[in-house]
C-alpha positions as CSV (number, residue, x, y, z in Angstrom):
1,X,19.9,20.1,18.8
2,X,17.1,20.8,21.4
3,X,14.6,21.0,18.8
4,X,15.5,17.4,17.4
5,X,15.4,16.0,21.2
6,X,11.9,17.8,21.4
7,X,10.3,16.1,18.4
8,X,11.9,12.7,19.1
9,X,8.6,10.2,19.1
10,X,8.9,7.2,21.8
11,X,9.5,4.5,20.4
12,X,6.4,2.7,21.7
13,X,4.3,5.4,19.8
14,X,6.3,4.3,16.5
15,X,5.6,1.0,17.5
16,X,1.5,1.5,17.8
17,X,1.9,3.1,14.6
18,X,3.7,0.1,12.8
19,X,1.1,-2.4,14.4
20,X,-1.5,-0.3,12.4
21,X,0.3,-0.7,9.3
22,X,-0.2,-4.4,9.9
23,X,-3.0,-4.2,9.6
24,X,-3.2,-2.3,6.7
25,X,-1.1,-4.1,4.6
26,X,-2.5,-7.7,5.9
27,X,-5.8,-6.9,4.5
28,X,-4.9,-6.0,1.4
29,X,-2.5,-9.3,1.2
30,X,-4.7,-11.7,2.0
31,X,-7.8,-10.7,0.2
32,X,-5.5,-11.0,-3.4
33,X,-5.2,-14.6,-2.5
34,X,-8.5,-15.0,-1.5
35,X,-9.8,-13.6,-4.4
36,X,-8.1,-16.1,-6.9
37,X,-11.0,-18.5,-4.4
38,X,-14.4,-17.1,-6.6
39,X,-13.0,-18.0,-10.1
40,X,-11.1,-21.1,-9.0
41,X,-13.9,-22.4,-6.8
42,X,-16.9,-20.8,-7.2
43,X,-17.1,-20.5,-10.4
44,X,-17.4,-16.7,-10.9
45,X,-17.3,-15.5,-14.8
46,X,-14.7,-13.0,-15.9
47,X,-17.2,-10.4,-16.1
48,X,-18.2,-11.1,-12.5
49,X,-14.5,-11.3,-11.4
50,X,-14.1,-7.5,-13.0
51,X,-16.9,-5.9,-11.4
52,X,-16.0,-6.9,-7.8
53,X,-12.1,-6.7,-8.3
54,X,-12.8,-2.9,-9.9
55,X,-16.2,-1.1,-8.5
56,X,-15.1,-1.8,-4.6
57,X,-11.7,-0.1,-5.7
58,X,-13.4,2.9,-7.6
59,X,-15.5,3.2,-4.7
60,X,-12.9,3.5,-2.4
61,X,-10.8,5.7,-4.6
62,X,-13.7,8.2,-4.4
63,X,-14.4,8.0,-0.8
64,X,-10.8,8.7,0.3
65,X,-10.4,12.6,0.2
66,X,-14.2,13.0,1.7
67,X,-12.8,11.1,4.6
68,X,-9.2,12.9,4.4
69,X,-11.7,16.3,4.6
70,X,-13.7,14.9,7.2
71,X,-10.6,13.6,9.2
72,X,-8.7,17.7,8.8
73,X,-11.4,19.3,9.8
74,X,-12.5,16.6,13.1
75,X,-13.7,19.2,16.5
76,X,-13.3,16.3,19.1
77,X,-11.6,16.0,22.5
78,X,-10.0,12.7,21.1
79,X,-8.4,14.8,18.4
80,X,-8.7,14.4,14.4
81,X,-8.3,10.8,13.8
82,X,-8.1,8.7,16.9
83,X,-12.2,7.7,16.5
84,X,-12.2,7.0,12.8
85,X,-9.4,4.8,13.2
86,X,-11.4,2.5,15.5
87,X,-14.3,2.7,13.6
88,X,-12.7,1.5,10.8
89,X,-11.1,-1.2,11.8
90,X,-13.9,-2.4,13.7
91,X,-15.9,-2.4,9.9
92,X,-13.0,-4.1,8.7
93,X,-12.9,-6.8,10.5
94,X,-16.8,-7.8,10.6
95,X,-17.2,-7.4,7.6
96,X,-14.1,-9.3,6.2
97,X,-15.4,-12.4,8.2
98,X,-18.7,-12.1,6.5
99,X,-17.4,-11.0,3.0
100,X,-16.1,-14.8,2.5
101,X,-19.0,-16.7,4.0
102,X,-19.4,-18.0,0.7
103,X,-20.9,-21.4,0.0
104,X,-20.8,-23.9,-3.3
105,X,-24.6,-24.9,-2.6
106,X,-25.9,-21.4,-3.6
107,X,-26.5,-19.8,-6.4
108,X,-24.0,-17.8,-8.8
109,X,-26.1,-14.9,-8.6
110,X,-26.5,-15.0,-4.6
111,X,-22.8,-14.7,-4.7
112,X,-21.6,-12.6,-6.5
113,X,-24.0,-10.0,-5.0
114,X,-23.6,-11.3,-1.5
115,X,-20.2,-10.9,-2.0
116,X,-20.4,-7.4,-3.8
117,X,-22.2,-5.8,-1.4
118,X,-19.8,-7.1,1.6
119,X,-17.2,-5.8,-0.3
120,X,-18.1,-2.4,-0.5
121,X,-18.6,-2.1,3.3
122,X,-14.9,-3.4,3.9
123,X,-13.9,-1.0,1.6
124,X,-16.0,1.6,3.4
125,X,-14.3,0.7,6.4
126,X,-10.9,0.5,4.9
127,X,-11.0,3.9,3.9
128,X,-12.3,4.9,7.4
129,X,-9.6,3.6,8.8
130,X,-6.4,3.9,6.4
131,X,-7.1,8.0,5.6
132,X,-6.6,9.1,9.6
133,X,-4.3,6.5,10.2
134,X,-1.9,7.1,7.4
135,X,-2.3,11.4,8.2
136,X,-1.6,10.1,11.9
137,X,1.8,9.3,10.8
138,X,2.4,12.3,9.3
139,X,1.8,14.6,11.8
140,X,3.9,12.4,14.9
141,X,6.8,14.5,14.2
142,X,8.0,17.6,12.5
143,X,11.6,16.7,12.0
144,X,13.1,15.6,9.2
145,X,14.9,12.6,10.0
146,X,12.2,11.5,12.7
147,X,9.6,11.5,10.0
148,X,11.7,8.8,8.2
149,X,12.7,6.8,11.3
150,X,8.6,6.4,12.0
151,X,8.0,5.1,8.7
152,X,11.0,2.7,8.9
153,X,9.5,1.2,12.3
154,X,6.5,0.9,10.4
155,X,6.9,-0.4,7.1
156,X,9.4,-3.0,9.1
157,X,6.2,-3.8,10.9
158,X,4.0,-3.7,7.9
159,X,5.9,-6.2,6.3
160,X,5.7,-9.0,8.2
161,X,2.1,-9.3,5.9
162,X,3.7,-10.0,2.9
163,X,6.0,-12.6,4.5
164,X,3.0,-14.7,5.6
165,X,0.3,-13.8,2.8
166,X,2.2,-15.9,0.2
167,X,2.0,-19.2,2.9
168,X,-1.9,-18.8,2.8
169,X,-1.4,-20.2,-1.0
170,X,0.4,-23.7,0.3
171,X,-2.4,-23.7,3.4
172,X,-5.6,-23.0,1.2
173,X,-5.1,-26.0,-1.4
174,X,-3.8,-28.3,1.2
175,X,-6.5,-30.7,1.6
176,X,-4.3,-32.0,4.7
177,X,-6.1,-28.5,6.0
178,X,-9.2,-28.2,3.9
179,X,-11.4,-30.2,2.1
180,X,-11.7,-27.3,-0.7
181,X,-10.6,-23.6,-0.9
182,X,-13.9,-22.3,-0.4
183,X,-14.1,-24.2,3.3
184,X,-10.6,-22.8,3.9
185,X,-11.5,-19.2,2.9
186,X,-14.8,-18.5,5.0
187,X,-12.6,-20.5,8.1
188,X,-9.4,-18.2,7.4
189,X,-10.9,-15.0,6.9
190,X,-11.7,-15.5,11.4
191,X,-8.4,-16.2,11.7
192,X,-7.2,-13.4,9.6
193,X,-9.9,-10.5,10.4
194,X,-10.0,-10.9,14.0
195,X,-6.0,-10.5,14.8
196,X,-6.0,-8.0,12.1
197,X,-8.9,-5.6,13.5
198,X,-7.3,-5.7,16.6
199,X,-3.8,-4.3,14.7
200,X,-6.4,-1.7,13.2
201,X,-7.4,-0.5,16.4
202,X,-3.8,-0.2,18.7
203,X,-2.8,3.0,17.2
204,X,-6.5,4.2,17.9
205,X,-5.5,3.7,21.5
206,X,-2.1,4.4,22.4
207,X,-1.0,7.0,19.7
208,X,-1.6,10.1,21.8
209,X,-3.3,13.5,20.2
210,X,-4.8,16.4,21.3
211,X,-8.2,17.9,21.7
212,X,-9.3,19.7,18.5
213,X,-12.3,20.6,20.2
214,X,-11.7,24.5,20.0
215,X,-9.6,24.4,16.9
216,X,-10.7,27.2,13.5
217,X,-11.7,24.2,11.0
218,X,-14.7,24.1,8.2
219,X,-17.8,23.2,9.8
220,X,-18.8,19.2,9.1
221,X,-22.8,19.2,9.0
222,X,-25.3,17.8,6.7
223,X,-26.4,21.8,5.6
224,X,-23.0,22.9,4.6
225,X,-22.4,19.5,2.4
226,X,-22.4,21.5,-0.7
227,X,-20.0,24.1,0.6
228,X,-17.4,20.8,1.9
229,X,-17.1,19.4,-1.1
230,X,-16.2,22.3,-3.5
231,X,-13.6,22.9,-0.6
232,X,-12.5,19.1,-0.9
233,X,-12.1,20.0,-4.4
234,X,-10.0,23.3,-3.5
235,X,-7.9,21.2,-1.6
236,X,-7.4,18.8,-4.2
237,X,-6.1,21.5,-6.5
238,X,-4.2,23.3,-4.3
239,X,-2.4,20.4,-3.1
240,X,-1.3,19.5,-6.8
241,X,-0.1,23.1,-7.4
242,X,2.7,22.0,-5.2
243,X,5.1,21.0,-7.5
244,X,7.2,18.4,-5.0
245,X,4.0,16.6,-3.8
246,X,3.3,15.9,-7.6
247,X,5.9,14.2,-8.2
248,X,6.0,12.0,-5.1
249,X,2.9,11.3,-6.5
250,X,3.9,10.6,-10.0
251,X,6.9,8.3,-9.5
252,X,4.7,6.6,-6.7
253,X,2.7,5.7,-9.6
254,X,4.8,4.2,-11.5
255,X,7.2,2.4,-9.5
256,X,4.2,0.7,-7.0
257,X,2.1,0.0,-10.4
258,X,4.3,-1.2,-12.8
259,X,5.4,-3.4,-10.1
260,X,1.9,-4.8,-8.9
261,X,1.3,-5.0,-12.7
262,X,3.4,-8.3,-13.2
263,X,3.0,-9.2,-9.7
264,X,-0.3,-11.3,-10.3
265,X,2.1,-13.2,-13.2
266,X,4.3,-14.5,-10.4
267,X,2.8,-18.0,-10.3
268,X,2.2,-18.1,-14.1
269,X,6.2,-17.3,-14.6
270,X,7.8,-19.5,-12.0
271,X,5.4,-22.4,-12.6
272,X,6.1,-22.0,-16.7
273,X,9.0,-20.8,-16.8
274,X,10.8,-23.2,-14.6
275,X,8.6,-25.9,-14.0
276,X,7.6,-26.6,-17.4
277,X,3.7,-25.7,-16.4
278,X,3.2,-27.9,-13.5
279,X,2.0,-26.3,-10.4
280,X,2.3,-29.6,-8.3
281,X,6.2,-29.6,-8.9
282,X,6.8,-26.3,-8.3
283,X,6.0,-27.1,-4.6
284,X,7.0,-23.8,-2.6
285,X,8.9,-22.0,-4.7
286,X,5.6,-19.6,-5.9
287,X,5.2,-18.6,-1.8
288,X,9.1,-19.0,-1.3
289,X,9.1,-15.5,-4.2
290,X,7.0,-13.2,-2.2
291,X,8.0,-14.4,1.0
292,X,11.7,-13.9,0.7
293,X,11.6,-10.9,-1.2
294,X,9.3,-9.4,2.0
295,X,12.2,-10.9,4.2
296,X,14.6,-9.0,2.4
297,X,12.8,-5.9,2.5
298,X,12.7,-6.5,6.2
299,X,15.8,-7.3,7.5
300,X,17.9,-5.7,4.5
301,X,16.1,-3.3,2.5
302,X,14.1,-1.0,5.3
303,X,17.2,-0.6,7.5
304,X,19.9,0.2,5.0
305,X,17.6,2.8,3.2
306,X,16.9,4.5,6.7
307,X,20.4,4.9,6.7
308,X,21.2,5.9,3.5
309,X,18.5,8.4,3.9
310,X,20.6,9.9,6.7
311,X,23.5,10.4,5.3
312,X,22.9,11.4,1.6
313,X,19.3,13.1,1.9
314,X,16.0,11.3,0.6
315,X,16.1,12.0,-2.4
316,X,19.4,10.5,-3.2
317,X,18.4,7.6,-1.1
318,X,15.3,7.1,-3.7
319,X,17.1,7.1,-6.1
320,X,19.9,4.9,-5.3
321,X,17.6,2.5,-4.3
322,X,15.4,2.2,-7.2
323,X,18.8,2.1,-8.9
324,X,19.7,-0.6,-6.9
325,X,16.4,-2.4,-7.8
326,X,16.9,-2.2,-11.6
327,X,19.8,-4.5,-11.3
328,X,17.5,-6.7,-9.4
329,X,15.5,-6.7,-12.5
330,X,17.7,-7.6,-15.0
331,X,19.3,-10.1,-12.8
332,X,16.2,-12.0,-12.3
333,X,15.7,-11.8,-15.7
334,X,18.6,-14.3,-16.3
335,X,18.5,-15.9,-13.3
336,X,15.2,-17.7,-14.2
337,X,16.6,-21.2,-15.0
338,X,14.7,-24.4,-15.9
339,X,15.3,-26.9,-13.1
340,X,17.3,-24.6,-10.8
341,X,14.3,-22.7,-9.4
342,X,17.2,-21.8,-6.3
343,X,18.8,-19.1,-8.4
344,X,16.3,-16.5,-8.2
345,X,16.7,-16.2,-4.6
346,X,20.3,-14.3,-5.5
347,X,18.5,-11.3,-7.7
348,X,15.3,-10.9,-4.5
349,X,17.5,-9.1,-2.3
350,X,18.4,-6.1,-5.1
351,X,14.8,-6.5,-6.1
352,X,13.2,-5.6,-3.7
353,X,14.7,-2.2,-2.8
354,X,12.3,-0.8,-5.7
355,X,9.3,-1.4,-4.0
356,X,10.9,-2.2,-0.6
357,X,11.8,1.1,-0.2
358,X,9.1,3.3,-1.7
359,X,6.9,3.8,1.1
360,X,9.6,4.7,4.0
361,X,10.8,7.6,2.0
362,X,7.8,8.8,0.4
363,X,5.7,8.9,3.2
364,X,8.5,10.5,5.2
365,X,8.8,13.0,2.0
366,X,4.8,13.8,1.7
367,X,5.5,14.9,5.4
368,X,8.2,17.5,4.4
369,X,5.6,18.3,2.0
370,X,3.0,19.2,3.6
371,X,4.9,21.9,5.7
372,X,4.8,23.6,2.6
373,X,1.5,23.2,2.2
374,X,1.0,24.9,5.7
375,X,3.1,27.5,5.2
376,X,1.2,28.4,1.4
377,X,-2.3,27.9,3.2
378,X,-2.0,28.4,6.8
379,X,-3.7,24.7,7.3
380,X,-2.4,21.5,8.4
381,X,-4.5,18.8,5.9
382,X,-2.6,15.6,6.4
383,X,-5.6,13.2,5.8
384,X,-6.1,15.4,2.3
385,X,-2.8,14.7,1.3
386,X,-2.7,11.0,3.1
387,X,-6.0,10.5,0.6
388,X,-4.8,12.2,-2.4
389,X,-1.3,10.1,-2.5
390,X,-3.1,6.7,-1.4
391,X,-5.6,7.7,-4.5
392,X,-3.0,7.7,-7.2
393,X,-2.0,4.0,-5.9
394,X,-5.7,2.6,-5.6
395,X,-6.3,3.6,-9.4
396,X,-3.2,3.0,-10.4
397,X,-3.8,-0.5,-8.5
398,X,-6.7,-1.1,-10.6
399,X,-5.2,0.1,-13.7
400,X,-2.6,-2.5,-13.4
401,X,-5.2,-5.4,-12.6
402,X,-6.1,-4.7,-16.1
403,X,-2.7,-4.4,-17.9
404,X,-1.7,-8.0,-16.5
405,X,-4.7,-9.3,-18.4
406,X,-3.3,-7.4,-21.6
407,X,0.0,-8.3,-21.3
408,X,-1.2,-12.1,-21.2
409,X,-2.9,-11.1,-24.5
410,X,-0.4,-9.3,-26.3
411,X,2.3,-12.4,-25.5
412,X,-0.7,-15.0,-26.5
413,X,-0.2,-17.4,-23.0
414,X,-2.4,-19.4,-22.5
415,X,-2.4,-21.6,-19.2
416,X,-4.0,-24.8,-20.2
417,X,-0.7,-25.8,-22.0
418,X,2.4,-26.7,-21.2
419,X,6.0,-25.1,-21.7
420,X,6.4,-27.2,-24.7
421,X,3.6,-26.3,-26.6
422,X,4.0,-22.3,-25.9
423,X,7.6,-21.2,-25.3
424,X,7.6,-18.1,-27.1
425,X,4.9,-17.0,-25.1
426,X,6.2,-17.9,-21.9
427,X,9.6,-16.2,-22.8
428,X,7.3,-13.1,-23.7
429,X,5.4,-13.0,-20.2
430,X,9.3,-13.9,-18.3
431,X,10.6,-10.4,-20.4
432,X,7.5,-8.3,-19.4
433,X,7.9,-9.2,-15.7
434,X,11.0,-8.0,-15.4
435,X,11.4,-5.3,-17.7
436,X,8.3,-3.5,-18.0
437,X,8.5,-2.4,-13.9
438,X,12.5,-1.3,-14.2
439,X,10.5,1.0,-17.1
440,X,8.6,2.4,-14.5
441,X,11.2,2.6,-12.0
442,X,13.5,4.4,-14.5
443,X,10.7,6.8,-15.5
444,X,10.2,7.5,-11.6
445,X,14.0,8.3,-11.3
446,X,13.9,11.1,-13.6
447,X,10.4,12.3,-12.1
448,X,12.6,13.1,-8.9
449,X,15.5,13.8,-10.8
450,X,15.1,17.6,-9.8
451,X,13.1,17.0,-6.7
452,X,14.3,19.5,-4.2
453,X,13.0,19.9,-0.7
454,X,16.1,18.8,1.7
455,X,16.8,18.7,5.2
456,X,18.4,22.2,4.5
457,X,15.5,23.5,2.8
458,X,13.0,21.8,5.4
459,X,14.7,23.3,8.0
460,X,13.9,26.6,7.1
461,X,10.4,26.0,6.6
462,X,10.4,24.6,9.8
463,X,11.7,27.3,11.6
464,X,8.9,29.8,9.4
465,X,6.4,27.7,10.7
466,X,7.4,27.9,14.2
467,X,7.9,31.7,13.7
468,X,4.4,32.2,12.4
469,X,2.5,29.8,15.2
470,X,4.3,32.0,17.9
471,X,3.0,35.2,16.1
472,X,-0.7,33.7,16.0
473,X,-0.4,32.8,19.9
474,X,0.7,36.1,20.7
475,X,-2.5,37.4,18.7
C-alpha cells in the first residue's frame, strides 16, 4: 500500500497534463473544419486539397520518432521534455495564426504554397510539442491504476475540443458573424491559436521533472547524426519485438481509423439521409452529432471506463467497451429516420465508448508497456514509444482521408443531387458509416483477445525494476 501512496500524482499535476491535451486535441479539431474553407472558398482543386491534406501528415509521420529520440536521450537541468514542449507550442500557435491568412484577391498558386509551406511548420511544431508531451504522461507515474486515472483527467480535459469544434461549423457560415468563411477563418484561427498555445505550454511549466543533466544517454550532436538514427531505427525494432506494444498498436489502428474514416461523411449522411439533401434545414443537427457524442464521452464514457478498468483489469475494460460501442453502431444504423433527426441522439451515448475510450486505456496500457521495455533493454524511451504509437494513428489518419473518398465512389453519391434522385447511394454511404468502423472495432477485439500484461503481471515487473535500480545505485 505505501508504494501506491508514493506514486500517487497530485491532482494539479494531472490537471497541467489534461490542459496540454487541450491543446492537442483542439488543434487537430479545428483545422478539419477549417480545411473544408480552401475547396469551399478558395477554390482549391482536388489535387491541391491532397497534397496539403497528405504531405504535412507524411511529414509529421516521419519526424515523430527523431523527436521521440531526441526527447529520450535530452541532458538538461529542465529534464527530457519540459523545453520541447514550450517550443512547440509556441510554433504552434504562430504559425496556425499565419497558416490561414488566406485571402480571395490572390492568386491560386500564392495559396496553395503559402499555405503549404505554413503548414509544414505547424506540423513541425506539432510534433515538437505532442512527442515529449504525450511521453510526459507516461512517465508521471509507475503504478498501474495511476497510469489510468492520469489519462482519465486528461482525455476528460481533452475533450472539451470536440464539444466545441463541431460549433465552429454553425459560426463560420453565419454571415450574422462573417461576411464569408474565408474572413471568418484568418479571424478564428487568433481566437483559436492563441488560447490554445497557451494550453500547449501549461504542462511545460508546472509538470515537474528532474535534471537529466548527468544521466548515461546517446550523445545528440550534428557528428554522431549517422550513428542516432540507425539507433532510432534499433529502437523502432526493438520496440515492435514486444509482442503487447504491437497490438496496442494494431487495434489502435483500426478502431481510431475505421472510425475517422466515415467521420468526414457525417454531414453528407445526416444532411441526405434525413434531410433529403438540404443543408439549410438540417440547421444544428450536423454540430449537434459531434458535439453530443464528445459530451457523452465526457460525462459518461471517460468516467465509467476508469472504473471498469479498476475493477475488471484493462484489458477487459477494452474490450467491454468496444463491445459496448458496436451496439452503438448498429443502433444508429436504424435509428437514422427521415424527419426525426432526434433519434440518433439515443444510439451516441453507446457509440461513443469505441473511440471514447480508446485513448484512456491505451495510453495507460503503452505505459505498462514500456516497463517491459526497460526491463528487456535497461532504458526508459517513452517519447520512442509515445512516437511510434502516435505514428500508426497519423498514417493510418491519412490512409482513412483516402478511403472516405473511395467509399463515396464505390456507393456512386454524388452531392449535387438530392435524396430523391440517389437513394440507393445514400442508403449505401448510411450502411458504410456504421458498419465498416464496428468491422474495425471487432477486428481490434480479437487483436487484444490474448493480450496479457495485468496489474498482477505489472506488479512484478515493477517490483524487478525497483530491484534492479537499487542494485545500479549501490554500484
Amino acid at each position: 500500500m505505501s508504494e501506491t501512496v508514493v506514486n500517487k500524482v497530485p491532482y494539479s499535476q494531472k490537471i497541467a497534463f489534461g490542459i496540454g491535451m487541450l491543446a492537442n486535441q483542439m488543434f487537430p479539431a479545428i483545422l478539419s473544419i477549417f480545411m473544408v474553407v480552401l475547396v469551399q472558398d478558395l477554390g482549391f482543386p482536388g489535387w491541391m486539397w491532397a497534397l496539403v491534406y497528405f504531405f504535412p501528415r507524411i511529414f509529421d509521420a516521419i519526424t515523430d520518432p527523431i523527436m521521440g529520440y531526441i526527447s529520450d536521450n535530452t541532458k538538461s537541468k529542465w529534464g527530457r521534455r519540459r523545453q520541447y514542449v514550450l517550443i512547440g507550442g509556441l510554433i504552434m500557435g504562430i504559425s496556425y495564426i499565419f497558416m490561414w491568412q488566406l485571402f480571395k484577391e490572390n492568386s491560386l498558386q500564392f495559396n496553395f504554397w503559402y499555405f503549404f509551406l505554413w503548414s509544414i511548420i505547424f506540423y513541425l511544431g506539432l510534433t515538437i510539442f505532442s512527442v515529449p508531451y504525450v511521453a510526459m504522461g507516461y512517465e508521471m507515474s509507475d503504478d498501474f491504476h495511476e497510469r489510468t486515472n492520469i489519462m482519465a483527467v486528461a482525455q476528460w480535459i481533452g475533450q472539451w475540443a470536440w464539444v466545441i469544434a463541431p460549433w465552429f461549423w454553425v459560426i463560420m457560415y453565419d454571415p450574422d458573424w462573417f461576411p464569408s468563411a474565408d474572413v471568418a477563418a484568418r479571424t478564428l484561427a487568433i481566437w483559436v491559436a492563441i488560447p490554445c498555445a497557451i494550453c500547449a505550454i501549461v504542462p511545460a511549466l508546472f509538470i515537474k521533472s528532474e535534471s537529466t543533466l548527468h544521466k548515461d544517454y546517446e550523445t545528440l550532436n550534428v557528428t554522431t547524426i549517422g550513428s542516432s538514427l540507425n539507433n532510432i531505427f534499433k529502437s523502432f525494432r526493438e520496440a515492435f519485438k514486444i509482442k503487447e506494444f504491437r497490438k496496442l498498436c494494431g487495434a489502435t489502428f483500426f478502431v481510431y481509423n475505421a472510425f475517422n474514416t466515415v467521420a468526414s461523411l457525417t454531414f453528407f449522411v445526416i444532411v441526405y439521409k434525413l434531410f433529403n439533401g438540404d443543408p439549410d434545414a438540417s440547421g444544428i443537427w450536423v454540430s449537434l452529432f459531434g458535439c453530443i457524442g464528445a459530451l457523452g464521452t465526457t460525462f459518461i464514457v471517460i468516467p465509467v471506463v476508469t472504473w471498469m478498468s479498476k475493477v475488471l483489469g484493462k484489458k477487459k475494460a477494452f474490450l467491454l467497451s468496444q463491445g459496448i460501442s458496436v451496439i452503438g453502431y448498429i443502433m444508429l444504423y436504424f435509428l437514422f429516420i427521415p424527419g426525426r433527426p432526434w433519434m440518433y441522439i439515443i444510439a451516441l451515448p453507446l457509440f461513443s465508448f469505441g473511440i471514447g475510450s480508446l485513448f484512456t486505456i491505451m495510453m495507460s496500457m503503452t505505459a505498462d508497456v514500456i516497463d517491459i521495455d526497460e526491463l528487456n533493454s535497461g532504458k526508459r524511451r517513452e517519447g520512442i514509444f509515445g512516437a511510434i504509437y502516435w505514428w500508426m494513428v497519423k498514417v493510418g489518419f491519412a490512409i482513412a482521408g483516402a478511403l472516405s473518398g473511395v467509399i463515396i465512389a464505390i456507393v456512386g453519391f454524388n452531392p449535387d443531387l438530392v435524396t430523391t434522385d440517389q437513394q440507393s447511394a445514400v442508403d449505401g454511404l448510411h450502411a458504410f458509416f456504421c458498419f465498416f468502423p464496428m468491422v474495425g472495432t471487432l477486428i481490434a477485439m480479437f487483436i487484444m483477445k490474448d493480450y496479457d500484461v495485468d496489474e498482477q503481471k505489472a506488479t512484478k515487473i515493477k517490483e524487478e525494476l525497483i530491484k534492479r535500480r537499487g542494485e545500479l545505485q549501490k554500484n
